[in-house]
N, C-alpha and C positions, 0 to 999 in steps of 0.2 A: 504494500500500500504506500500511497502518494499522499503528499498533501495535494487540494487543489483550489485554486481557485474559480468563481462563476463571474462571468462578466455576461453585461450586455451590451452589445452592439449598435450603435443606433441606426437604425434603420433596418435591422436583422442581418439577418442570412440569407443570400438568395446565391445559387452555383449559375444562376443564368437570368443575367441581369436585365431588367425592363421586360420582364416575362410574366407570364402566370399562366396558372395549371388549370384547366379545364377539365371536370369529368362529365359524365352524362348517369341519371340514375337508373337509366334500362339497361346499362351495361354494367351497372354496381353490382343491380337485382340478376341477372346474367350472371357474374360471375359468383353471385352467391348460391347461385342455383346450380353450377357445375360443381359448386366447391360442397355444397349439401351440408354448411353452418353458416350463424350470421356475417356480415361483414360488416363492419365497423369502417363507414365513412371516412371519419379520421385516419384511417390508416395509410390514406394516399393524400394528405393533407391539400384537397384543391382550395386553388383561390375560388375560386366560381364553377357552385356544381349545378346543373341543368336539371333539371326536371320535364323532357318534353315525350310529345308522342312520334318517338323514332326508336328504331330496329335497336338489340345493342352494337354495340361499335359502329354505329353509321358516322357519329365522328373522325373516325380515321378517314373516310372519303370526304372531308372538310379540307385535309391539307392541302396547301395553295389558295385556295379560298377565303374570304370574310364572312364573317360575323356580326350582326346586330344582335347586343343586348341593351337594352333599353336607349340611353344616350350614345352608350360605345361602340363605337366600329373597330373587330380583332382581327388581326390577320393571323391566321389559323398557318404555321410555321411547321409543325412532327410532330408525330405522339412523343409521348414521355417514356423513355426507360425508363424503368423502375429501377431504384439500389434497394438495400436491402432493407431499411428503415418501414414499409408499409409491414415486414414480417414482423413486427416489435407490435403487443396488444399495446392501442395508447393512453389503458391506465395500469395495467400492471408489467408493460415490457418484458411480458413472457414472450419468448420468443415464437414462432408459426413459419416451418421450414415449408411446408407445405403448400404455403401460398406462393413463396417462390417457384417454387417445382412447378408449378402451376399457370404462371406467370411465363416462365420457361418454355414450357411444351406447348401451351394453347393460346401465346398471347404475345411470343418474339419478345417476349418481357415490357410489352408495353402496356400503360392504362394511363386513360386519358389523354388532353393534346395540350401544347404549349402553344398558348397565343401573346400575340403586342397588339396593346391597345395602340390605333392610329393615334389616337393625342388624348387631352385631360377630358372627361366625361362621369357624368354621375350613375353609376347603376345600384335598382335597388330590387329589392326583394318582391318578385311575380310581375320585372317589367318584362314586354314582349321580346322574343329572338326570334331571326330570321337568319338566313344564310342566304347571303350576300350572291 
């Protein structure tokens, strides 16, 4: 054992700067349904999860494309590879090997997409999306 210190950073952490993560909740409910236990949202920490009536992964056919949600126009950039942090439960960090292995074989390791907002815009909670 170490001593350690905790800091915070302002403005956080982000590995890919001026981004944010998008997921979709038919491919959450999808992937809980292959995996046959809950999945816990959190465990892919998105900025902006969707709620629409679309297929699961029909997000993946977004990339290159834009995005309206509400005020924000996204340019829709790659899925997300996943590292290993979604296999961590996000309140007791037991670890779940299994949803990697899973992620692996049925998903090229990806969930979700990473978009950039075209510039500052307000979005809120039940405004409209469209795909651009």
């Amino acid at each position: 054992q170490r001593p350690v210190t905790l800091v915070r950073l302002p403005g956080g952490q982000q590995d890919r700067p001026a981004t944010l993560l998008v997921t979709v909740e038919g491919s959450r409910r999808a992937a809980q349904a292959a995996l046959g236990v809950p999945l816990d949202l959190r465990r892919f920490r998105p900025n902006l999860h969707l709620d629409l009536d679309a297929e699961p992964y029909d997000e993946e056919g977004w990339i290159g494309r834009r995005l309206r949600v509400g005020q924000a126009e996204l340019e829709v950039m790659q899925g997300c590879v996943r590292c290993v942090i979604p296999t961590r439960d996000p309140d007791t960090q037991a670890k779940w090997p299994g949803l990697m292995r899973w992620l692996a074989a049925e998903r090229a390791m990806t969930f979700g997409v990473i978009v950039r907002a075209t510039g500052p815009a307000v979005v809120r909670q039940n405004d409209p999306v469209a795909l651009l």
